[in-house]
C-alpha positions as CSV (number, residue, x, y, z in Angstrom):
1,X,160.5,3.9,-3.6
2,X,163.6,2.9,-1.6
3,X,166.2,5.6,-1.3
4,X,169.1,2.6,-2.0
5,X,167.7,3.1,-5.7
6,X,167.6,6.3,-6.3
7,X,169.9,6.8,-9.2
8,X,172.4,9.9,-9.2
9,X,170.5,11.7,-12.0
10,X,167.5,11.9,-9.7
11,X,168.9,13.2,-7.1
12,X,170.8,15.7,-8.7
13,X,167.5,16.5,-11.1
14,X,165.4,16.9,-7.6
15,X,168.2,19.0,-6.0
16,X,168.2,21.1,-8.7
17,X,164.8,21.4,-8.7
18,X,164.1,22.4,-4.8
19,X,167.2,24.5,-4.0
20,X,167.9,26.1,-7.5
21,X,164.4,26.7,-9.3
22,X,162.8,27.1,-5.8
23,X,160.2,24.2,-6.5
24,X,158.1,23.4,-3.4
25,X,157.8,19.4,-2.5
26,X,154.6,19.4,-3.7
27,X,155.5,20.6,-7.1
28,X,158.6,18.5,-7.8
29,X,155.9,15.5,-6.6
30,X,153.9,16.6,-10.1
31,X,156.3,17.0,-12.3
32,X,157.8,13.9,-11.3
33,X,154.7,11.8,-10.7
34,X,155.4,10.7,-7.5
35,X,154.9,11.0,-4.0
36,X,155.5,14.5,-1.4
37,X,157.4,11.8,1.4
38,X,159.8,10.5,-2.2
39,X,160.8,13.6,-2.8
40,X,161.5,14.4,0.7
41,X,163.3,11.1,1.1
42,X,165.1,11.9,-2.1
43,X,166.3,15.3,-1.1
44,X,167.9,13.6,2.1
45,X,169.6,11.1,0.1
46,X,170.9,13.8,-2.3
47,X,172.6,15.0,1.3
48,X,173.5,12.0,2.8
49,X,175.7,11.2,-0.7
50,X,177.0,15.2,-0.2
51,X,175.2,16.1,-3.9
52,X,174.0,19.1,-1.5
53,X,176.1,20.4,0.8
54,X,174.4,23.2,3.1
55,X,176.8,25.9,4.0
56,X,175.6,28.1,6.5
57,X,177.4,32.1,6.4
58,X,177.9,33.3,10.0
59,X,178.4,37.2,9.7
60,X,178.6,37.3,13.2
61,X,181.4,36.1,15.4
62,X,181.9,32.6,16.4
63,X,183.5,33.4,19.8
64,X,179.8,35.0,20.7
65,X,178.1,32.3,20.0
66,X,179.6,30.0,21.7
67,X,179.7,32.5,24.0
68,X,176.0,32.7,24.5
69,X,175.7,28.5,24.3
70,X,178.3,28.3,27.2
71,X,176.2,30.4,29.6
72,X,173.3,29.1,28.5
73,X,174.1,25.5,29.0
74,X,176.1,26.4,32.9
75,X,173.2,28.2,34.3
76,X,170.5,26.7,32.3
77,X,168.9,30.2,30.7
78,X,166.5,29.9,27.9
79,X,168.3,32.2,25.9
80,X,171.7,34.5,26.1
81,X,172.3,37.6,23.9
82,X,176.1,38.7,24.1
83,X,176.8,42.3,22.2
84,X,180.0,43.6,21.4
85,X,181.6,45.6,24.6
86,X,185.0,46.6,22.6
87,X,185.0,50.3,23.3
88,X,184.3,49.8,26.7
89,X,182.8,52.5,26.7
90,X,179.5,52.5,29.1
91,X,177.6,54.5,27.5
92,X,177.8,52.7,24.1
93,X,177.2,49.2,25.6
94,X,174.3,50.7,27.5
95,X,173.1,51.5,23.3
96,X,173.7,48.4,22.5
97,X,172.0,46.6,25.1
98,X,169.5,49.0,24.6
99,X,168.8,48.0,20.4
100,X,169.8,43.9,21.7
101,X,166.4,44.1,24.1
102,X,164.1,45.9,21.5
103,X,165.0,43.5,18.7
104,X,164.4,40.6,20.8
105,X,160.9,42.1,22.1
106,X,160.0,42.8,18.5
107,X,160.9,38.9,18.3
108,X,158.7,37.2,21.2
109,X,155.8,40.0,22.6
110,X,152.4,38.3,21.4
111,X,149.2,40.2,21.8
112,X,147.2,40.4,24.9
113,X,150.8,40.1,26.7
114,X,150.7,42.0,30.1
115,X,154.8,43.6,30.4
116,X,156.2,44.5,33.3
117,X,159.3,46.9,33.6
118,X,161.9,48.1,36.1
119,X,163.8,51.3,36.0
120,X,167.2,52.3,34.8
121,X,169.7,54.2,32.4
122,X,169.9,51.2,30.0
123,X,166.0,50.3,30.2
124,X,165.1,53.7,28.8
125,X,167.7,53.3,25.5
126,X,164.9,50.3,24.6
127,X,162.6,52.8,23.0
128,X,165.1,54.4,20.9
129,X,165.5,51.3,18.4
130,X,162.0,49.7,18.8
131,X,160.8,49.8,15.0
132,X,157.3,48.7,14.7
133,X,154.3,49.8,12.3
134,X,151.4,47.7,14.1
135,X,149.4,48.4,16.7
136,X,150.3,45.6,19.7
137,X,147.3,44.9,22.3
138,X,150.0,44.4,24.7
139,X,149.9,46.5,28.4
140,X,153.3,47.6,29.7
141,X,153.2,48.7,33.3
142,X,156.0,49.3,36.1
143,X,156.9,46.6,38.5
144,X,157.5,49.1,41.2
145,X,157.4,52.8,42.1
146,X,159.4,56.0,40.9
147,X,163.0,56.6,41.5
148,X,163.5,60.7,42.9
149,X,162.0,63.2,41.6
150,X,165.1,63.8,39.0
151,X,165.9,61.8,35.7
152,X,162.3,61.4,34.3
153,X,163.0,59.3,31.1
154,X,164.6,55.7,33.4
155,X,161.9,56.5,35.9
156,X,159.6,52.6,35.9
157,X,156.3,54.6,34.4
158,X,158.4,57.0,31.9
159,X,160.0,53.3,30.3
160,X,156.6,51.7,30.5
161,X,154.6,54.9,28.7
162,X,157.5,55.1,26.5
163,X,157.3,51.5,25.2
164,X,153.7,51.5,25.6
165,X,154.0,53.8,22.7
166,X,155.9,53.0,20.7
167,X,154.5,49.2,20.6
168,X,151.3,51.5,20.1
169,X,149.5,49.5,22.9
170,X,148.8,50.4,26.4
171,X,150.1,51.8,29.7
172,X,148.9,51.3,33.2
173,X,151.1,53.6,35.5
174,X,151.9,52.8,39.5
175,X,152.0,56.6,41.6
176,X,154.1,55.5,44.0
177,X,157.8,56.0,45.3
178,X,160.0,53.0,45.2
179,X,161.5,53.3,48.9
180,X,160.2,55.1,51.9
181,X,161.4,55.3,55.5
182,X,160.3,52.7,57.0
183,X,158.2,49.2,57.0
184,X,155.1,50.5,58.8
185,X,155.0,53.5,56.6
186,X,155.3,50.9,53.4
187,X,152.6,48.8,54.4
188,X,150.1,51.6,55.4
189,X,151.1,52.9,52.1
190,X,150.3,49.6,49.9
191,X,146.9,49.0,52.0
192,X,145.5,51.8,49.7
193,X,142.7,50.0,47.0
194,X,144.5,51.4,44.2
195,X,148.1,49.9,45.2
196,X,146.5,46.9,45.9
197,X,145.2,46.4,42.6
198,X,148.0,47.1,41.1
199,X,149.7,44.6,43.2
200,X,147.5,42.1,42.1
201,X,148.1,43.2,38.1
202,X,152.0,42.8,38.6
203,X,151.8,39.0,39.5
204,X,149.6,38.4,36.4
205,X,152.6,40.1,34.4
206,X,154.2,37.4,31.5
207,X,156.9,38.8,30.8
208,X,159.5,41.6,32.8
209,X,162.2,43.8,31.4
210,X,164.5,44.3,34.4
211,X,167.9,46.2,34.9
212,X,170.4,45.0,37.3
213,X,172.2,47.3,39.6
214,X,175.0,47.6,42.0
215,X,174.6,49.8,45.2
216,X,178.4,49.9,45.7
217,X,179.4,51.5,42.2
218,X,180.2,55.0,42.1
219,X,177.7,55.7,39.5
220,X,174.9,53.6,41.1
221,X,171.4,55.8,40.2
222,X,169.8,54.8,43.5
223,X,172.4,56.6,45.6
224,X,172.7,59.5,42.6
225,X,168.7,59.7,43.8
226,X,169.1,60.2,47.5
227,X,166.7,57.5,47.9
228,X,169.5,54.9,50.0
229,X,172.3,56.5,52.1
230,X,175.6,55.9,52.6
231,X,174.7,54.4,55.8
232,X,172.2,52.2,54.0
233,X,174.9,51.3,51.4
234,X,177.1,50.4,54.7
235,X,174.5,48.1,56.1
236,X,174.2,46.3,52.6
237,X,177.6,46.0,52.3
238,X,177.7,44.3,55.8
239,X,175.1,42.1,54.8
240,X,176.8,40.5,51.7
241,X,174.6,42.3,48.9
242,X,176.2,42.2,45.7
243,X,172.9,43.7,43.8
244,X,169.9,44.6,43.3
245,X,166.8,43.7,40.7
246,X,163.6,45.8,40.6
247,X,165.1,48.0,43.7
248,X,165.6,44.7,45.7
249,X,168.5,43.8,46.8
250,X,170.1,40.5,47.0
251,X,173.2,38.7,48.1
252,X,175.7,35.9,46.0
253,X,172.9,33.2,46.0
254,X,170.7,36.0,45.0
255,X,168.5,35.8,48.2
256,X,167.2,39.2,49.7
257,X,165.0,38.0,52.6
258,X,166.7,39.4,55.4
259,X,167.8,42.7,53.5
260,X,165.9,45.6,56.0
261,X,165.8,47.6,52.9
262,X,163.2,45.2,50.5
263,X,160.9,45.8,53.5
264,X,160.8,49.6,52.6
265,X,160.3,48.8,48.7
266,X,156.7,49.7,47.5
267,X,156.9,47.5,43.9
268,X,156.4,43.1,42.8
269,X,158.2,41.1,45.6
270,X,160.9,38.9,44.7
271,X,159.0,35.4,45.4
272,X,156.3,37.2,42.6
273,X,159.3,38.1,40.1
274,X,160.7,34.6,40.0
275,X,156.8,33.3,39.0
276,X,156.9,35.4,35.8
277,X,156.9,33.3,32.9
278,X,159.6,35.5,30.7
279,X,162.2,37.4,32.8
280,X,164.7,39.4,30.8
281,X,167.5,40.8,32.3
282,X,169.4,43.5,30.8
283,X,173.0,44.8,32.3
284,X,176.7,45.2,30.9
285,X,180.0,46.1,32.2
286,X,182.3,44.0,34.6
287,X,181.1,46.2,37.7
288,X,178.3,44.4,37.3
289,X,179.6,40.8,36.9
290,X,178.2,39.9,40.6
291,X,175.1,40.9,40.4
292,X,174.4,39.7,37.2
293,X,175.4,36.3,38.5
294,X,173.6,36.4,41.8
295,X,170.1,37.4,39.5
296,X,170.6,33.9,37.6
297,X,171.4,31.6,41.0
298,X,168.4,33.8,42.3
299,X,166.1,32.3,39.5
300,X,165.2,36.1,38.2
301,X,166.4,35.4,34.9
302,X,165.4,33.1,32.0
303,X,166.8,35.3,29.4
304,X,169.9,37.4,29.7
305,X,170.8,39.9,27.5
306,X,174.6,41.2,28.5
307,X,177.9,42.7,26.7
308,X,180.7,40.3,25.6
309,X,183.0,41.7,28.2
310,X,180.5,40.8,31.0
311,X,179.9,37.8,29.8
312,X,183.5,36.3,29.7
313,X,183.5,37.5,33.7
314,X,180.6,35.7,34.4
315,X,181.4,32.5,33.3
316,X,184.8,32.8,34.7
317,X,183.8,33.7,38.2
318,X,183.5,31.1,40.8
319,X,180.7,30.4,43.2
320,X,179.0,27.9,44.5
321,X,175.3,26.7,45.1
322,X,173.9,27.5,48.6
C-alpha cells in the first residue's frame, strides 16, 4: 500500500484509532485487515499531512533547558541537570541538588553496580529524597577517607552507609583519614592489606557521586575540619588551585600533579577517577563556578548536576584549553 493513496478518511479513522481509543499497531492491523508496517506508514502520513499534530507540554522552563543543552554541547557532558537557584539561598540549592542527584540515581543505578562517593554538605542531602521500595544489589563505598572527627553525616562512609540503605543494598566502608602529614607517612599508611584492597575495589567502581569544593571560600569544610591550614591554603593559592574533587585539588585545566597536598591524600587518585565509567558531579553556587569548570576540562565529569545560577557563570566564563 503506497502512502500517496491513502485517502483522508483512513488516516483520520487510523489516527483516531491509535491516539484516541489507545489501539496498539497490531490491533488497528486486525480490524483493518492489513499489515503492522501500513498502519505505521499510515500514522506518519496522517502527520506528515498535519491530521495529527503532537504538541508536547513543557511544565518546566525553557531557559533550563536550553540551559542544560548549551553546556552539554560546549563541554561535551553526557548529561546536565540545572535546578532553580532563585533564593540564593545556599542552603536550599544545596536541597535541591540534593533531591536533583537522588532522582537521577533512582533513574540510571542498575544492579550489581559498584558506587563510589566523596564527602560533603550537599552529598549527604542525597538520602533525604531517595524514595525506593526495592531492594538494589548495588555496593556504595567511599572513594577516600574521613574528614575530622566532627560533622559525621557528610563524612565519605556516613553518605555511602546512608545510601547503602536506603537503596537497601550494601556498604563497604574505608577506616582511614583523608589527609595526613606527610607523603612517607601516606604511603606506609596505604601499604596496609586492607587499604590496599580497598584501593583495588575503588578502580572497579562504575559509577562516582562526587562534590566539588573550593579551599579559598570562607565556608570551605576542609579548613572548618582542621585538616589543611591556612598556610596550606597559601601554598594552593600560590599554585593556581581553583578546587578540589574527592580531596584532590586541582588547577584551571583541572590538573593536580604537582599539588604537594594530593600526595598526603589517602583515597582513588585522580588518573583512577577519570577511568570511571559514570562520574557525577554535584555543586551549586557562583563561588564555585571555577572549580566546577576546571572538574569538566579535568575529564572528572560526564554528568553535571548544578543550580541555574552556576550554570549561567560557567558557560559565561572564559578559559582556554591547555
Amino acid at each position: 500500500m503506497n502512502k500517496n493513496t491513502y485517502s483522508i478518511r483512513l488516516m483520520v479513522k487510523c489516527a483516531q484509532m491509535y491516539y484516541e481509543e489507545d489501539l496498539n499497531q497490531g490491533e488497528i492491523a486486525e480490524k483493518l485487515q492489513i499489515s503492522k508496517s501500513s498502519v505505521s506508514r499510515i500514522l506518519a502520513s496522517a502527520r506528515e499531512k498535519e491530521i495529527v499534530k503532537i504538541i508536547v507540554q513543557n511544565p518546566m522552563k525553557d531557559e533550563y533547558l536550553n540551559l542544560e543543552k548549551a553546556l552539554e554541547e560546549k563541554f561535551k557532558l553526557k548529561e546536565v541537570i540545572i535546578i532553580d537557584s532563585m533564593s540564593n539561598d545556599p542552603e536550599e540549592i544545596k536541597k535541591g541538588l540534593g533531591k536533583a542527584t537522588a532522582e537521577y540515581l533512582q533513574r540510571v543505578v542498575k544492579n550489581g553496580q559498584l558506587i563510589g562517593v566523596t564527602w560533603g554538605t550537599t552529598l549527604c542531602k542525597i538520602k533525604d529524597y531517595v524514595k525506593n521500595d526495592k531492594n538494589k544489589d548495588v555496593t556504595f563505598i567511599p572513594l577516600v577517607g574521613g574528614i575530622g572527627e566532627s560533622n559525621i553525616d557528610i563524612q565519605p562512609n556516613s553518605i555511602a552507609l546512608d545510601l547503602s540503605r536506603k537503596f537497601k543494598g550494601h556498604c563497604k566502608l574505608l577506616h582511614a583519614p583523608s589527609i595526613v602529614d606527610d607523603p612517607f607517612r601516606r604511603d606506609m599508611f596505604i601499604k596496609d592489606k586492607n587499604i590496599q584492597n580497598f584501593f583495588q575495589t575503588m578502580k572497579k567502581a562504575d559509577i562516582s557521586i562526587m562534590g566539588i569544593g573550593s579551599p579559598f571560600i570562607s565556608s570551605s569544610t576542609l579548613m572548618e575540619s582542621g585538616y589543611i591550614t591556612e598556610e596550606d591554603v597559601e601554598e594552593l593559592r600560590k599554585g593556581g588551585a581553583v578546587g578540589d574533587i574527592s580531596s584532590l585539588f586541582i588547577d584551571e585545566y583541572g590538573n593536580g600533579d604537582y599539588f604537594e597536598l594530593n600526595k598526603r591524600i589517602i583515597g582513588i587518585s585522580l588518573d583512577d577517577l577519570k577511568k570511571i565509567p559514570l562520574k557525577i558531579g554535584v555543586a551549586g553556587h557562583i563561588t564555585k563556578k571555577r572549580a566546577i569548570l576546571a572538574a569538566i576540562l579535568g575529564g572528572y565529569l560526564d554528568i553535571l548536576i548544578t543550580d541555574s545560577g552556576t550554570a549561567k557563570e560557567i558557560l559565561n566564563l572564559q578559559y582556554s584549553i591547555k
